[in-house]
C-alpha positions as CSV (number, residue, x, y, z in Angstrom):
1,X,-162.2,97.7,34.3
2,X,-165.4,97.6,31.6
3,X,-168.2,95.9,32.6
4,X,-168.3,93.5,30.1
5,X,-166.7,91.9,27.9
6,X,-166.9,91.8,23.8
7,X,-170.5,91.4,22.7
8,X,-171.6,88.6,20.8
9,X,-171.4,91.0,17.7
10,X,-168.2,91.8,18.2
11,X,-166.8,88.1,18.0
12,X,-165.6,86.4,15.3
13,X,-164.5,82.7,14.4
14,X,-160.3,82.6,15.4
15,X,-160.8,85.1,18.2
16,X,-157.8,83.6,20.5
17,X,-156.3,84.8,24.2
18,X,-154.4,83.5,26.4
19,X,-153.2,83.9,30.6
20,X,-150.1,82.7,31.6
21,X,-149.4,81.6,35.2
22,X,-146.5,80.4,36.8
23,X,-148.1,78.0,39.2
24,X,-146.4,78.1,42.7
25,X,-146.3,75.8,46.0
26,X,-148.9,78.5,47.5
27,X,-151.3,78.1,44.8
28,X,-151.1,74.9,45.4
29,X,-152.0,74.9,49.5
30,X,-154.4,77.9,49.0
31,X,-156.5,75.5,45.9
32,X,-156.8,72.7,48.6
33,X,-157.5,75.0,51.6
34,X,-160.4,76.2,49.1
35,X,-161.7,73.0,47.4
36,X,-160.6,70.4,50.3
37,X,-158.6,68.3,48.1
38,X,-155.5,67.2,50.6
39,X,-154.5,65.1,48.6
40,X,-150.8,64.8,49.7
41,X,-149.6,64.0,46.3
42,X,-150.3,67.8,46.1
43,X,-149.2,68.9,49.4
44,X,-146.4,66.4,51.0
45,X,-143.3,66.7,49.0
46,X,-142.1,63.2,51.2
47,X,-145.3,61.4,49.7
48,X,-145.1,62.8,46.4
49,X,-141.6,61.6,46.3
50,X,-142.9,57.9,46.5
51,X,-145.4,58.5,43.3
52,X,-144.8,57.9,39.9
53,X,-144.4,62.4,39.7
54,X,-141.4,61.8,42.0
55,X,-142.7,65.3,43.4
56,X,-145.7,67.3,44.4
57,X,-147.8,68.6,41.5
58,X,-150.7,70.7,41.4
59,X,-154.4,69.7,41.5
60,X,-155.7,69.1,37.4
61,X,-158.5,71.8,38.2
62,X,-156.2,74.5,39.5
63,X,-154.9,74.1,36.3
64,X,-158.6,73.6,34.1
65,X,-159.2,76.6,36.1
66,X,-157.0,78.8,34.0
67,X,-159.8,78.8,31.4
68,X,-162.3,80.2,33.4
69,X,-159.7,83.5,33.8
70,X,-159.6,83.9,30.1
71,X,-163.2,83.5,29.4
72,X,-164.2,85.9,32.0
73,X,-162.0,88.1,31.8
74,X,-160.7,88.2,28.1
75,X,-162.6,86.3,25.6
76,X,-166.0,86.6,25.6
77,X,-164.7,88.5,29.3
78,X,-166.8,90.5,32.1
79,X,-171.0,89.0,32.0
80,X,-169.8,85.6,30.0
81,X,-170.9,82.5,31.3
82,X,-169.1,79.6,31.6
83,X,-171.5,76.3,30.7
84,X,-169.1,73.4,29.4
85,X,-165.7,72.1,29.5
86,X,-164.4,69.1,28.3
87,X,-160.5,68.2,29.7
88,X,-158.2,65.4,28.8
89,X,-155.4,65.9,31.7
90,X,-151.7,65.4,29.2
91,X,-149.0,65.8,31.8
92,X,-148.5,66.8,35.4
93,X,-148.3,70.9,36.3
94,X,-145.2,71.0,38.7
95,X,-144.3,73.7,40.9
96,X,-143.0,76.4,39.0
97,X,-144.4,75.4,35.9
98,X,-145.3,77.8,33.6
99,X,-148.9,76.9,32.2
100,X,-151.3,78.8,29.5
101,X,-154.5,78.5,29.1
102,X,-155.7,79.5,25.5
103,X,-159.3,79.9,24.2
104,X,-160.1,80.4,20.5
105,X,-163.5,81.0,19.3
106,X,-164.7,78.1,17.3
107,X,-168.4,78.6,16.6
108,X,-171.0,81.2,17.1
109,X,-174.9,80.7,17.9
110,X,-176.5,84.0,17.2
111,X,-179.8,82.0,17.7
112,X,-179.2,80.4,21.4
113,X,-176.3,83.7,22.0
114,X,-173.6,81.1,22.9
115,X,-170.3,80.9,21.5
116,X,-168.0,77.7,21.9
């Protein structure tokens, strides 16, 4: 595995990637055993069932979260640092959802070294 990921040099405006996980009922119980977010709209099928998701649904940062893999381990990848992230939440993540989380270089700082 390299050390790092493309330098600064190396990127250019359009750069995309992309990870694709389907999320499953374990992610799920593991992301709240980690965070503490027992929430049981996201671990008690009988409770979710009562919500307007009619069924459990995954936690919106186990999902934000995806982002992080690509930009640490794709684009910019290994020694980039994550500083901002802005979400607007669309639609529930079920279990056994398929989700992608896609980044695409939009601007590039030479001056400051960041990259959004």
């Amino acid at each position: 595995m390299s050390q790092h990921g493309y330098y600064l040099e190396d990127l250019t405006i359009g750069m995309t990637s992309s990870y694709e996980k389907t999320i499953s009922g374990e992610d799920i119980t593991t992301f709240a055993a980690v965070t503490g977010d027992t929430n049981p709209v996201h671990l008690d099928e009988a409770y979710a069932a009562t919500t307007m998701f009619k069924a459990r649904i995954a936690h919106g940062m186990l999902s934000a979260g995806l982002i992080s893999t690509v930009l640490g381990t794709q684009l910019p990848g290994p020694g980039c640092i994550y500083l901002d992230q802005q979400i607007k939440f669309r639609a529930p993540v079920y279990i056994n959802d398929t989700v992608v989380a896609t980044v695409t270089v939009e601007e590039i700082d030479p001056r400051r070294r960041r990259v959004s």
